[in-house]
Backbone as numpy.savetxt, mean C-alpha at the origin, in Angstrom:
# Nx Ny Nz CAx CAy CAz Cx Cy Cz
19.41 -7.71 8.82 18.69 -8.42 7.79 17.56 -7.58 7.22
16.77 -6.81 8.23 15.77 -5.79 7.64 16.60 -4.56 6.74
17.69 -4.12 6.86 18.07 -3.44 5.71 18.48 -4.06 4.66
18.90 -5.28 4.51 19.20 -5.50 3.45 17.88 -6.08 2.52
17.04 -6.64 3.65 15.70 -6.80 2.63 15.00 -5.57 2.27
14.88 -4.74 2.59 14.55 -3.30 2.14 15.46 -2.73 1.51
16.37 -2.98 1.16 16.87 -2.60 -0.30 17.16 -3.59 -0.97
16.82 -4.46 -1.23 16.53 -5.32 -2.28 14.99 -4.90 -2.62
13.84 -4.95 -1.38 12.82 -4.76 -2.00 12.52 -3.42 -2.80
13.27 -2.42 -2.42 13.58 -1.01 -3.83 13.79 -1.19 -4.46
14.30 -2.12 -4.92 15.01 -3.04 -6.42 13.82 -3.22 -7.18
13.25 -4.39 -6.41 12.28 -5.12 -6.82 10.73 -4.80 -7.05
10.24 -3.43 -6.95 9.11 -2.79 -7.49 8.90 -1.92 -5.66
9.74 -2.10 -4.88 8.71 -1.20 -3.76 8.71 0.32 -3.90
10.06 0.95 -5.20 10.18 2.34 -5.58 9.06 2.41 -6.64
9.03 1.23 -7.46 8.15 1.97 -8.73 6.65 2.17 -7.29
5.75 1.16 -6.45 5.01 1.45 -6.17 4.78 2.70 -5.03
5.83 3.03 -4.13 5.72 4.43 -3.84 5.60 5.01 -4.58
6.42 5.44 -5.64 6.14 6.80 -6.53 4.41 6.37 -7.36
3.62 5.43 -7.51 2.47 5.28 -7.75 1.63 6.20 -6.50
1.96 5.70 -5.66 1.24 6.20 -4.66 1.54 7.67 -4.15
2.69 8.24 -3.99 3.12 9.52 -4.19 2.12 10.31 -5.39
2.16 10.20 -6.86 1.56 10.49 -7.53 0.18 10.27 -7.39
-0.45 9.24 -7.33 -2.01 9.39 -6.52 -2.24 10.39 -5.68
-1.36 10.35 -4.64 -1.89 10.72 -3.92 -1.91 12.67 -3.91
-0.71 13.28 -4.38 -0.88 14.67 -5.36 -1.96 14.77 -6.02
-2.06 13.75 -6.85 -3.93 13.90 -7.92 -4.78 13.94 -6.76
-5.11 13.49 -5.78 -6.24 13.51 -4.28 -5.83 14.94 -4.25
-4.73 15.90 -3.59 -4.67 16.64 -3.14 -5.26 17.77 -3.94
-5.61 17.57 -4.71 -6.16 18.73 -5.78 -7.51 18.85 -5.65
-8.12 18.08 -4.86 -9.59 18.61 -4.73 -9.81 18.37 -3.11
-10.86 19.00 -2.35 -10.66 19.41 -1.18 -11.17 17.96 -0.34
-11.78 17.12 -1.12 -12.83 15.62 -1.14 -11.55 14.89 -0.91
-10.41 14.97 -1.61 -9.99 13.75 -2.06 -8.60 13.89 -0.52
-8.40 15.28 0.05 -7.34 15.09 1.07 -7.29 14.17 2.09
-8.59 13.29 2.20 -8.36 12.53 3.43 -7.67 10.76 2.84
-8.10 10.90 1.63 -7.46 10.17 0.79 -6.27 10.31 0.35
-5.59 11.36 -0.10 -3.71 11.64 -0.28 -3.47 11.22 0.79
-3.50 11.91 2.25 -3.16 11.43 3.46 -3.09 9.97 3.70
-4.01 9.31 3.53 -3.64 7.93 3.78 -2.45 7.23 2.75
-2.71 7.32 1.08 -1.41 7.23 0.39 -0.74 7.91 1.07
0.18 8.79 0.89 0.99 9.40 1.43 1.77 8.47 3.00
0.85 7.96 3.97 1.23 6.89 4.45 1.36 5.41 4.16
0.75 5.03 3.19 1.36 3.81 2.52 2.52 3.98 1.95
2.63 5.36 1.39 3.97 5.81 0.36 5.03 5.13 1.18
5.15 5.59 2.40 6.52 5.69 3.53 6.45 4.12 3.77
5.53 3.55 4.03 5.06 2.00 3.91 6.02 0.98 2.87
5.45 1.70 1.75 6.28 0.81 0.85 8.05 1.18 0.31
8.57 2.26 0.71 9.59 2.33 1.25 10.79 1.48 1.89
9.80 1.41 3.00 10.70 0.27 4.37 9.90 -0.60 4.74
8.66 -1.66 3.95 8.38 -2.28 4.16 8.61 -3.54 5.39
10.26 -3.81 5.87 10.19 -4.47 6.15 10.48 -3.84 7.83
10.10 -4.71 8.80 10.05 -4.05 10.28 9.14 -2.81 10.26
7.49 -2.86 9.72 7.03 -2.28 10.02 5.53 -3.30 10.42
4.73 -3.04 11.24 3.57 -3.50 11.23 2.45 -3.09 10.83
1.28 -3.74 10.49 -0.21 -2.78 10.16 -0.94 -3.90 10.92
-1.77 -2.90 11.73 -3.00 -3.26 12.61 -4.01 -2.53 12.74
-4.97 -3.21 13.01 -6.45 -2.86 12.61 -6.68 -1.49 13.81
-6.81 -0.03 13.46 -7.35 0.52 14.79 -9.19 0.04 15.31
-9.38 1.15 16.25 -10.62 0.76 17.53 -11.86 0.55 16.06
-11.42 1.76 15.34 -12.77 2.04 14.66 -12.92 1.51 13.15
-11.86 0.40 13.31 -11.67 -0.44 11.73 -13.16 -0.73 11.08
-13.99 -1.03 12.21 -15.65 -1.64 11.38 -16.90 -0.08 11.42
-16.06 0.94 12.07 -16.66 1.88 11.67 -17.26 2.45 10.78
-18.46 2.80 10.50 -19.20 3.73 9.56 -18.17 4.53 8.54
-17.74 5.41 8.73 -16.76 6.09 8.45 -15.73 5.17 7.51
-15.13 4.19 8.52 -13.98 3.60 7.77 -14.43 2.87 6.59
-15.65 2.50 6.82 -16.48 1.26 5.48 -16.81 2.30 4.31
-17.20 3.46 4.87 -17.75 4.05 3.68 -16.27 4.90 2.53
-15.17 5.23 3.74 -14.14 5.58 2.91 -13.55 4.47 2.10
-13.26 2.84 2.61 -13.15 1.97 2.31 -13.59 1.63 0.61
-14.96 2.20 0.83 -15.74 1.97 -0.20 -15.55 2.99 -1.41
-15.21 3.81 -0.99 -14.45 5.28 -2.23 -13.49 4.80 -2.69
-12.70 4.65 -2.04 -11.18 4.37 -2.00 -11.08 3.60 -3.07
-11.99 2.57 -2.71 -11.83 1.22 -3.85 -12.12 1.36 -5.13
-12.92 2.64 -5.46 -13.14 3.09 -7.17 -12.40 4.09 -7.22
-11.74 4.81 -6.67 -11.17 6.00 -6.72 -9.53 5.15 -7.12
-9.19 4.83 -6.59 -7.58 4.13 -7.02 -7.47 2.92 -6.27
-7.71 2.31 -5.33 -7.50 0.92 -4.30 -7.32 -0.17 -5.36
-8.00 -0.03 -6.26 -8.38 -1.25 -7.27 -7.20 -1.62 -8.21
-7.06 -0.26 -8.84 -5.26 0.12 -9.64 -3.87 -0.22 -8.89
-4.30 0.05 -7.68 -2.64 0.10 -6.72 -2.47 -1.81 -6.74
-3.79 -1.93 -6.53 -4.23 -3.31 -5.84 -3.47 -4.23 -6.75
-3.81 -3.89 -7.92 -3.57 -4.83 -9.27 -1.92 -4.68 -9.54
-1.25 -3.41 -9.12 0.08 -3.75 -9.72 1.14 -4.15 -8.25
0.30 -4.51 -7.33 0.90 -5.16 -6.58 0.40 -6.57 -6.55
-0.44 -7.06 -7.15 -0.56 -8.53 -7.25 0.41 -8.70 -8.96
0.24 -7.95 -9.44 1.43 -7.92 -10.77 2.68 -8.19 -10.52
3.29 -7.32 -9.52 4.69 -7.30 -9.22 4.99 -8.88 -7.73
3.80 -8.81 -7.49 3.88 -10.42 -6.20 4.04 -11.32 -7.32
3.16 -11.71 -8.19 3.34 -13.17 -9.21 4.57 -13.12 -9.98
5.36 -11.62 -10.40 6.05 -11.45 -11.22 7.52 -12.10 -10.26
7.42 -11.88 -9.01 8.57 -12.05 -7.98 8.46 -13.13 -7.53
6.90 -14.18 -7.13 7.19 -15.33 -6.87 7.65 -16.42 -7.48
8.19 -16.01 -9.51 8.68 -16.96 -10.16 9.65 -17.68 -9.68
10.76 -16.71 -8.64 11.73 -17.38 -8.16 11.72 -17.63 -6.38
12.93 -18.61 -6.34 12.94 -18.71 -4.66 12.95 -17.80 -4.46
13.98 -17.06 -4.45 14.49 -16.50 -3.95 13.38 -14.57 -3.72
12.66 -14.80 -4.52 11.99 -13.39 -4.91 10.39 -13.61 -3.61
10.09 -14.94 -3.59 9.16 -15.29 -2.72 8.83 -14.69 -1.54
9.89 -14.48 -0.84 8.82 -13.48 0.61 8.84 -11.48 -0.24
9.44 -11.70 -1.31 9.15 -10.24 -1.40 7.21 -10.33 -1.87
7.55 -11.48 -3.03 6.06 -11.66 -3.50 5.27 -11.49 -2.81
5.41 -12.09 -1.27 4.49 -12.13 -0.24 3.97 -10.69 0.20
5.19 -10.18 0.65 5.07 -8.33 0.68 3.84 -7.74 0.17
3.77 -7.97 -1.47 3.29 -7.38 -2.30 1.73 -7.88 -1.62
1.59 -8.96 -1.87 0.22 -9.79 -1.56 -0.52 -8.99 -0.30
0.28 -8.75 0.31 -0.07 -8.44 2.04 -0.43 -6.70 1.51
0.62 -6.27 0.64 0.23 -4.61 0.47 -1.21 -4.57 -0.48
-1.40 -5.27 -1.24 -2.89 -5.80 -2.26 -4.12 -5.18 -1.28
-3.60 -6.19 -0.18 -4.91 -6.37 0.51 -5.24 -4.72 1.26
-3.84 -4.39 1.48 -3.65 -3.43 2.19 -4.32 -1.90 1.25
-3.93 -2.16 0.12 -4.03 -1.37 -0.78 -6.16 -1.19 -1.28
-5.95 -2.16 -1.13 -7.94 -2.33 -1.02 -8.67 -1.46 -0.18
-8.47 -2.09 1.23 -9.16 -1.12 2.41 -7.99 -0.64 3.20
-7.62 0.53 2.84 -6.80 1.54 3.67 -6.62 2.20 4.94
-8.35 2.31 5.20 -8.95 3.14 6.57 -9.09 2.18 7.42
-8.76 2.12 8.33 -9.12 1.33 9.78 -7.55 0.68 10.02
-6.92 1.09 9.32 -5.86 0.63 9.86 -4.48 1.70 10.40
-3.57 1.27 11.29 -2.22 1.84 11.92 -1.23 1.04 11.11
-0.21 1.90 11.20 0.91 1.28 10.69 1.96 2.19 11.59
2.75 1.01 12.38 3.84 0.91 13.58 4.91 0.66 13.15
């Protein structure tokens, strides 16, 4: 059932938003500031991929200094853009039944897409 919902959800915007994030995250790699930032896209990339049977959990140092203040870049630097066309593509998918837990997906990647740092993904 997890493959077939992961390729439906490629269908349904999880390719257009990797390649968003792929491309972000190349524009990060171009300045020496922005690599700790590609790196984390770059792991959402694979994220939104195979969305489904994967988990995200908070690591030790989620309320860390560090994680709040990257948190806080992140969110003017691109978090805000990713953020928005995944609440775009969730409302656009919850029109139908049937599109509804992808919508959800999206909602859950939003949030995800906001604050990036402090979290694992299993």
């Amino acid at each position: 059932m997890k493959l077939l919902g992961n390729i439906i959800w490629l269908l349904f915007g999880g390719l257009a938003t990797c390649i968003e994030y792929v491309v972000s995250s190349i524009g990060l790699f171009i300045t020496i500031i922005g690599i700790p930032f590609g790196l984390q896209t770059l792991k959402l990339a694979v994220v939104m991929l195979w969305p489904f049977g994967t988990t995200i959990k908070d690591n030790d140092n989620a309320g860390g200094c560090l994680s709040i203040t990257m948190n806080i870049i992140w969110f003017f630097i691109g978090g805000l853009w990713i953020a928005l066309t995944h609440l775009f593509f969730g409302l656009l998918l919850c029109i139908t039944i049937i599109g509804i837990p992808f919508g959800m997906q999206h909602f859950k990647f939003a949030r995800l897409a906001l604050v990036p740092f402090g979290k694992d993904i299993c």
